[in-house]
The first five atom37 places (N, CA, C, CB, O) and aatype in JSON, in Angstrom:
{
  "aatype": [20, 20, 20, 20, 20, 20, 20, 20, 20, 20, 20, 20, 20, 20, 20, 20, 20, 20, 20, 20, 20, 20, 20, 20, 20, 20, 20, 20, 20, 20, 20, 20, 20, 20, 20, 20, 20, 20, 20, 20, 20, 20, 20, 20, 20, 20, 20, 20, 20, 20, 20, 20, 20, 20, 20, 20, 20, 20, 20, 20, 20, 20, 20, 20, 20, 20, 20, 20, 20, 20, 20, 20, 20, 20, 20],
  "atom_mask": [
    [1, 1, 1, 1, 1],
    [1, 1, 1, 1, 1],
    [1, 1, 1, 1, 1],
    [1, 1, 1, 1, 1],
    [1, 1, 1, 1, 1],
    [1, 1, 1, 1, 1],
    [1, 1, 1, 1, 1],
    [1, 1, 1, 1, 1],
    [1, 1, 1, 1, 1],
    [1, 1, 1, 1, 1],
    [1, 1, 1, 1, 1],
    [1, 1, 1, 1, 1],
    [1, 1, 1, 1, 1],
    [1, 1, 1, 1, 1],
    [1, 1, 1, 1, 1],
    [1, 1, 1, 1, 1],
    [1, 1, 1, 1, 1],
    [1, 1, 1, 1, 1],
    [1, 1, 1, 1, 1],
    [1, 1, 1, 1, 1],
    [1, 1, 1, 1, 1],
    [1, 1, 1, 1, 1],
    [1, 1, 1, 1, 1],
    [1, 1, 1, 1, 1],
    [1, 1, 1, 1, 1],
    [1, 1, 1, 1, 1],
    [1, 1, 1, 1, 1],
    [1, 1, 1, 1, 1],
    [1, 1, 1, 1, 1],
    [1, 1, 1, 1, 1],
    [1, 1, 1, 1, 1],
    [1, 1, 1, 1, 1],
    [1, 1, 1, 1, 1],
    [1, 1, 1, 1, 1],
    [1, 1, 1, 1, 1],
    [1, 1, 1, 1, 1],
    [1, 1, 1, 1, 1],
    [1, 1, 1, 1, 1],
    [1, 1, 1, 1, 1],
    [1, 1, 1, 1, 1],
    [1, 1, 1, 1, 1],
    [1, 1, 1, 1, 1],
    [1, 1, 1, 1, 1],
    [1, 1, 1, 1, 1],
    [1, 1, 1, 1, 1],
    [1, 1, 1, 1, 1],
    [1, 1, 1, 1, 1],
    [1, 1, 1, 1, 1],
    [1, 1, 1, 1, 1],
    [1, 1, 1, 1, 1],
    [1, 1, 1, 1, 1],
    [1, 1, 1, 1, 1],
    [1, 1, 1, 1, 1],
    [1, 1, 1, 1, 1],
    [1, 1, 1, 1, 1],
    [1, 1, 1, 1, 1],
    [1, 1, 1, 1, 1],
    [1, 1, 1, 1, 1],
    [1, 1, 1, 1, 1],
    [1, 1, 1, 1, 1],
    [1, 1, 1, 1, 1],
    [1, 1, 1, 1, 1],
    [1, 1, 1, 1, 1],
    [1, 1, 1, 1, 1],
    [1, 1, 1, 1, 1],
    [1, 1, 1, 1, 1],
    [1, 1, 1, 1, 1],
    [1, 1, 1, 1, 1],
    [1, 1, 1, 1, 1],
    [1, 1, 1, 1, 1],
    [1, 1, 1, 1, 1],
    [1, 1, 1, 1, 1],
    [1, 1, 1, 1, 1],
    [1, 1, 1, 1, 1],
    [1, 1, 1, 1, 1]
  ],
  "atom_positions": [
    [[110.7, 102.3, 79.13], [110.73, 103.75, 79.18], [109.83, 104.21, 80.31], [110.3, 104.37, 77.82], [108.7, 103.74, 80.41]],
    [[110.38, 105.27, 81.32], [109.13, 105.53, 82.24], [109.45, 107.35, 82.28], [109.23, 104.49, 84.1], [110.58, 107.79, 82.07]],
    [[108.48, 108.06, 82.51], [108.0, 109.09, 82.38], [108.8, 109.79, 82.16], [107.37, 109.41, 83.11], [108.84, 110.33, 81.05]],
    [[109.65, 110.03, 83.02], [111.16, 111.53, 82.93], [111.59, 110.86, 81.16], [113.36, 111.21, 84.79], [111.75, 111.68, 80.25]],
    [[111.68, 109.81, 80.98], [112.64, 109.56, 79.76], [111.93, 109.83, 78.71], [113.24, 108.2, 79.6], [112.43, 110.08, 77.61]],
    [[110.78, 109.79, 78.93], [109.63, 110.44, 77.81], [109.36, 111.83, 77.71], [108.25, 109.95, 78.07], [108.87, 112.37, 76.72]],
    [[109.67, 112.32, 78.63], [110.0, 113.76, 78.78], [111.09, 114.2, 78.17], [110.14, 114.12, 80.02], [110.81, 115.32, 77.76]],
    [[111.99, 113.99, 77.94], [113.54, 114.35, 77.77], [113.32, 113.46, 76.09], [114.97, 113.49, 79.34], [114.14, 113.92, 75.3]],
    [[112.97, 113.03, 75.84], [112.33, 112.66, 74.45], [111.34, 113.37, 73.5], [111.72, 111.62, 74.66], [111.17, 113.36, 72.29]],
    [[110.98, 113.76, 74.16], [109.75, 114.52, 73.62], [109.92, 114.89, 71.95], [109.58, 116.0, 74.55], [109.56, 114.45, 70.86]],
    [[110.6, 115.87, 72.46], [111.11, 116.86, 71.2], [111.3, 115.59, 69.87], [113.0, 117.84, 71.7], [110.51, 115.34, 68.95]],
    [[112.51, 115.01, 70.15], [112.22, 114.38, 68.95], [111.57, 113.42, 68.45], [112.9, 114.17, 68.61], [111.68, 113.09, 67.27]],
    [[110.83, 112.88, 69.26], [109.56, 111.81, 69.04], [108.74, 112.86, 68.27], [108.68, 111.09, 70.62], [108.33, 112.4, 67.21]],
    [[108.41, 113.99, 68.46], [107.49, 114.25, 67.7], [108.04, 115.16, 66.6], [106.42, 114.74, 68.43], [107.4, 115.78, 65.75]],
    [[109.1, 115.12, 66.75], [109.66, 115.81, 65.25], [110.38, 114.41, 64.02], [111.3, 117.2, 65.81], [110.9, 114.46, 62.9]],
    [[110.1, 113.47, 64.87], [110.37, 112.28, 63.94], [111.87, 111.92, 63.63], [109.69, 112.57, 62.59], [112.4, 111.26, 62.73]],
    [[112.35, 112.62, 64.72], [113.71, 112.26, 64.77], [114.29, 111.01, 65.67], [114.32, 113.44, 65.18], [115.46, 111.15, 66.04]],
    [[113.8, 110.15, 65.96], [114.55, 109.43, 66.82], [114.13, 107.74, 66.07], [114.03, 109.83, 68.63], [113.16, 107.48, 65.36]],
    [[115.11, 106.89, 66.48], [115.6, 105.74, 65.68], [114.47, 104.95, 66.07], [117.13, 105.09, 65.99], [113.99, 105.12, 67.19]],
    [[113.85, 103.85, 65.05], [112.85, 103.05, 65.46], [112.83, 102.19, 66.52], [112.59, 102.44, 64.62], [111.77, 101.72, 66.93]],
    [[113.96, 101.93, 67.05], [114.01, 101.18, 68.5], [113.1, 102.62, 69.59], [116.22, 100.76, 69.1], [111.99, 102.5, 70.09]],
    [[113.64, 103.35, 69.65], [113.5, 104.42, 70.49], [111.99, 104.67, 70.66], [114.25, 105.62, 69.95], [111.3, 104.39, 71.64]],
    [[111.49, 105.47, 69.08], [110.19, 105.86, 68.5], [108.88, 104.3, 69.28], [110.51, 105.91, 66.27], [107.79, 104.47, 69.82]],
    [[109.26, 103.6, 69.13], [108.27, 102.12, 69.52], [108.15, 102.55, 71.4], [109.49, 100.0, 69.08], [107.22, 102.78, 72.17]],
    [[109.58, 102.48, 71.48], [109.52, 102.51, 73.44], [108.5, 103.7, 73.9], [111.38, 103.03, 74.34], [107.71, 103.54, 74.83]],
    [[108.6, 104.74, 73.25], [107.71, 105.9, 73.33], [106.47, 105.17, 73.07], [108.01, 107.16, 72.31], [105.9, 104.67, 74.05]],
    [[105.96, 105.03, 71.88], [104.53, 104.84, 71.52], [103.75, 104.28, 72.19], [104.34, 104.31, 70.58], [102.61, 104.56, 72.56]],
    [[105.17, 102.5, 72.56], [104.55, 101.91, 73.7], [104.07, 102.25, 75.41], [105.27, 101.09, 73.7], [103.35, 101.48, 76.06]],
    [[104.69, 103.65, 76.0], [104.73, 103.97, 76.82], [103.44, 104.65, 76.67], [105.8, 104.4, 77.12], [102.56, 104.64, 77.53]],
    [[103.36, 105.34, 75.35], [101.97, 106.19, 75.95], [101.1, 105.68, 75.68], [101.6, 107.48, 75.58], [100.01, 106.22, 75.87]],
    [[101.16, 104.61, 75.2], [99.34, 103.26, 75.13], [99.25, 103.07, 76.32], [99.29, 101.33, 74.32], [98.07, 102.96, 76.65]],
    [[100.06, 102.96, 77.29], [100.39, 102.52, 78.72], [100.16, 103.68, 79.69], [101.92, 102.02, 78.84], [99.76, 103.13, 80.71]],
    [[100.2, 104.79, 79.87], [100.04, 105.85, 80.15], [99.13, 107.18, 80.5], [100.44, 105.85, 79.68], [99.52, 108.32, 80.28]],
    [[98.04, 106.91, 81.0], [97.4, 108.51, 80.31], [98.0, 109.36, 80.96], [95.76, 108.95, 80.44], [97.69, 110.43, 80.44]],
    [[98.75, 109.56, 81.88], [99.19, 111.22, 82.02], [100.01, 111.63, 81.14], [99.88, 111.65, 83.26], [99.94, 112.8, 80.76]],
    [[101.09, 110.64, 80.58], [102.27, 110.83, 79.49], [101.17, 111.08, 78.23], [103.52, 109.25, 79.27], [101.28, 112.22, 77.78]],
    [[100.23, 110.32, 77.61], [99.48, 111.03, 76.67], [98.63, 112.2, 76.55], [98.93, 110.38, 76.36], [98.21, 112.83, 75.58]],
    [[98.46, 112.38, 78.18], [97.87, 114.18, 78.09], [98.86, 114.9, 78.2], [96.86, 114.82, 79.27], [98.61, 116.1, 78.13]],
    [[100.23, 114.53, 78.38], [101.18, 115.64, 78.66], [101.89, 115.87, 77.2], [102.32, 115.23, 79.93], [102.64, 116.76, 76.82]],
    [[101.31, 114.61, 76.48], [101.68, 114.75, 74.84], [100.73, 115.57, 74.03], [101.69, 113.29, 74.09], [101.04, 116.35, 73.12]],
    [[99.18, 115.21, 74.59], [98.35, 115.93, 73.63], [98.15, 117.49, 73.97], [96.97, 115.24, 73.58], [97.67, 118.36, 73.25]],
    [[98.78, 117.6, 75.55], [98.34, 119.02, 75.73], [99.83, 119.88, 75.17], [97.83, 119.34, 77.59], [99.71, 121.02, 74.71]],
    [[101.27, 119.18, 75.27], [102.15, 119.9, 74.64], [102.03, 120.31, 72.86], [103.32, 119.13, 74.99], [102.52, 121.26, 72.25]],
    [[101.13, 119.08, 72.36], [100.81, 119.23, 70.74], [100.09, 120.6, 70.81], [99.71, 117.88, 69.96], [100.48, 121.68, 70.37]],
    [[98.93, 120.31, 71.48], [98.42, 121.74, 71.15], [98.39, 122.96, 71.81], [97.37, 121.68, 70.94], [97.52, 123.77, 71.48]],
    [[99.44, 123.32, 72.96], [100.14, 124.6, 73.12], [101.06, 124.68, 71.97], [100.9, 124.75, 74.49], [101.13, 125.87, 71.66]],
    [[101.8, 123.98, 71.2], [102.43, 124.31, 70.54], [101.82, 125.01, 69.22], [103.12, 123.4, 70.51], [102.14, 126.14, 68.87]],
    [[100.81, 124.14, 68.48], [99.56, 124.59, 67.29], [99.2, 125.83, 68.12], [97.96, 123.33, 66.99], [99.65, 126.77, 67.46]],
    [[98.67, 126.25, 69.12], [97.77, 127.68, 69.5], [98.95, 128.68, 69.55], [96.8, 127.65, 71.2], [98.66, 129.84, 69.27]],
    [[100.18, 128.41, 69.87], [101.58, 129.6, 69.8], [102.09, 129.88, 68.38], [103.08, 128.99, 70.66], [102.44, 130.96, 67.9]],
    [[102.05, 128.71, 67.83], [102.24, 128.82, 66.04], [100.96, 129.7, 65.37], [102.17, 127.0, 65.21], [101.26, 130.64, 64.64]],
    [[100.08, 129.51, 65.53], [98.81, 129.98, 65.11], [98.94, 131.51, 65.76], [97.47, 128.97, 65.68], [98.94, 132.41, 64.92]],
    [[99.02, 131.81, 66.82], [99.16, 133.36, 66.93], [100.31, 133.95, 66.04], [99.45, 133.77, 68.46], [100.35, 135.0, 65.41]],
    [[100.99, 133.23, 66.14], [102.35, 134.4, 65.26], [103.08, 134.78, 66.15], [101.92, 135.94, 64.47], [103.79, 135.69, 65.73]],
    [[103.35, 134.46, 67.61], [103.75, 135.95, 68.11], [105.35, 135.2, 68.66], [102.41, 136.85, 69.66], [105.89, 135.55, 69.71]],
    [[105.79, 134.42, 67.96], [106.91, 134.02, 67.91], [107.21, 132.74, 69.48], [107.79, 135.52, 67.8], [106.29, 132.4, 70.22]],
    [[108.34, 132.35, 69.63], [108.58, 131.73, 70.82], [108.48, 132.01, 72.14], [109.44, 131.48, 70.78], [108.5, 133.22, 72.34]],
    [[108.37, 131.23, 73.3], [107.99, 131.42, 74.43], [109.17, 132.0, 75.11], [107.44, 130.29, 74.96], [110.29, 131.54, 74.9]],
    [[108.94, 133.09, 75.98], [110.39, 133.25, 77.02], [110.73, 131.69, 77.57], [110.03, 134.46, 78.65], [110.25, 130.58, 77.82]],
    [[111.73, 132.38, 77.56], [112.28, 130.97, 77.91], [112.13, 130.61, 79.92], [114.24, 131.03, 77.26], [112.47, 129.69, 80.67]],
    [[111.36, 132.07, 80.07], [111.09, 131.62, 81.93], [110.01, 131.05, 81.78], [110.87, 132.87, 83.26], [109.8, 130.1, 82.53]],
    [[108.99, 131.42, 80.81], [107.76, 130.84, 80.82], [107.38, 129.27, 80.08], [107.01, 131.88, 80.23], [106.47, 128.46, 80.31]],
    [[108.55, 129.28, 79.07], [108.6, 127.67, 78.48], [109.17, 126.89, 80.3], [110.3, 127.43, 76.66], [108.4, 126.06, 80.8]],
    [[109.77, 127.06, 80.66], [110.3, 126.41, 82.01], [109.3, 126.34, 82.97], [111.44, 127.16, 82.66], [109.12, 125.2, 83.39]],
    [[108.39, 127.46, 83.58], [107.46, 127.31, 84.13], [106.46, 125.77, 83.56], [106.92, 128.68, 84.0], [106.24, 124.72, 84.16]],
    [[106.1, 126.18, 82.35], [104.85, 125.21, 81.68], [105.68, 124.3, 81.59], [104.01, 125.54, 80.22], [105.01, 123.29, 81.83]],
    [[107.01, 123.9, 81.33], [107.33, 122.4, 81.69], [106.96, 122.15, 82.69], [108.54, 121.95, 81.71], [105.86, 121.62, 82.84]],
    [[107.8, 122.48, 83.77], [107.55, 122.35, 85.13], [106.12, 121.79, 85.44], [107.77, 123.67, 85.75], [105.96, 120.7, 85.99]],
    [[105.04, 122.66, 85.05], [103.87, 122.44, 85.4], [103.16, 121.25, 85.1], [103.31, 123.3, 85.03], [102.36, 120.75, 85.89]],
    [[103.57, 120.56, 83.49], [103.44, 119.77, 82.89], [103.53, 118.38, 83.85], [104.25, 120.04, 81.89], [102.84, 117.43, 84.22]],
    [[105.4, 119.19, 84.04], [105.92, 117.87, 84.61], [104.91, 116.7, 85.99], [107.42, 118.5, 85.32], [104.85, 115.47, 86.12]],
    [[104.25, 117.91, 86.79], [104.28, 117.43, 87.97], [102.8, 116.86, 88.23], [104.78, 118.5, 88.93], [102.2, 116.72, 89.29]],
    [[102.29, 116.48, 86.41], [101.7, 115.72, 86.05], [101.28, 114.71, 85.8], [101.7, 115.84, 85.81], [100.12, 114.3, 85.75]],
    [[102.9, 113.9, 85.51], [103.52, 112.94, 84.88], [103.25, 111.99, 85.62], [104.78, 113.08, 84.61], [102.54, 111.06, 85.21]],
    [[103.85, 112.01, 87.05], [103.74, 110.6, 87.66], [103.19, 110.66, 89.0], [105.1, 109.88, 87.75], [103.03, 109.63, 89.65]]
  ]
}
């Protein structure tokens, strides 16, 4: 697994949706990784600080921006 595919994973790695072959290639990638694990720990907790306000979901220009930004993190 290398970075973009961990990206495009995301979502359900951490919603616990994806098959144990899959879920391992991830885990193993981000023991291997620190930008993929800060781009995991910092997406965990933008997500906890947007839930915690209440103030519902992100525009969707600004969820795209903060990917983006995320992204050009990665590798």
């Amino acid at each position: 697994m290398n970075c973009n595919e961990l990206v495009n994973t995301l979502m359900a790695y951490l919603d616990g949706e994806l098959v144990e072959e899959h879920h391992t290639e991830v885990t193993a990638h981000l023991e291997g990784c620190d930008n993929c694990k800060f781009y995991v720990e910092s997406y965990t907790h933008t997500v906890k600080v947007v839930r915690n306000l209440r103030c519902g979901s992100l525009p969707a220009n600004v969820e795209a921006k903060l990917r983006a930004a995320l992204k050009e993190h990665l590798c």
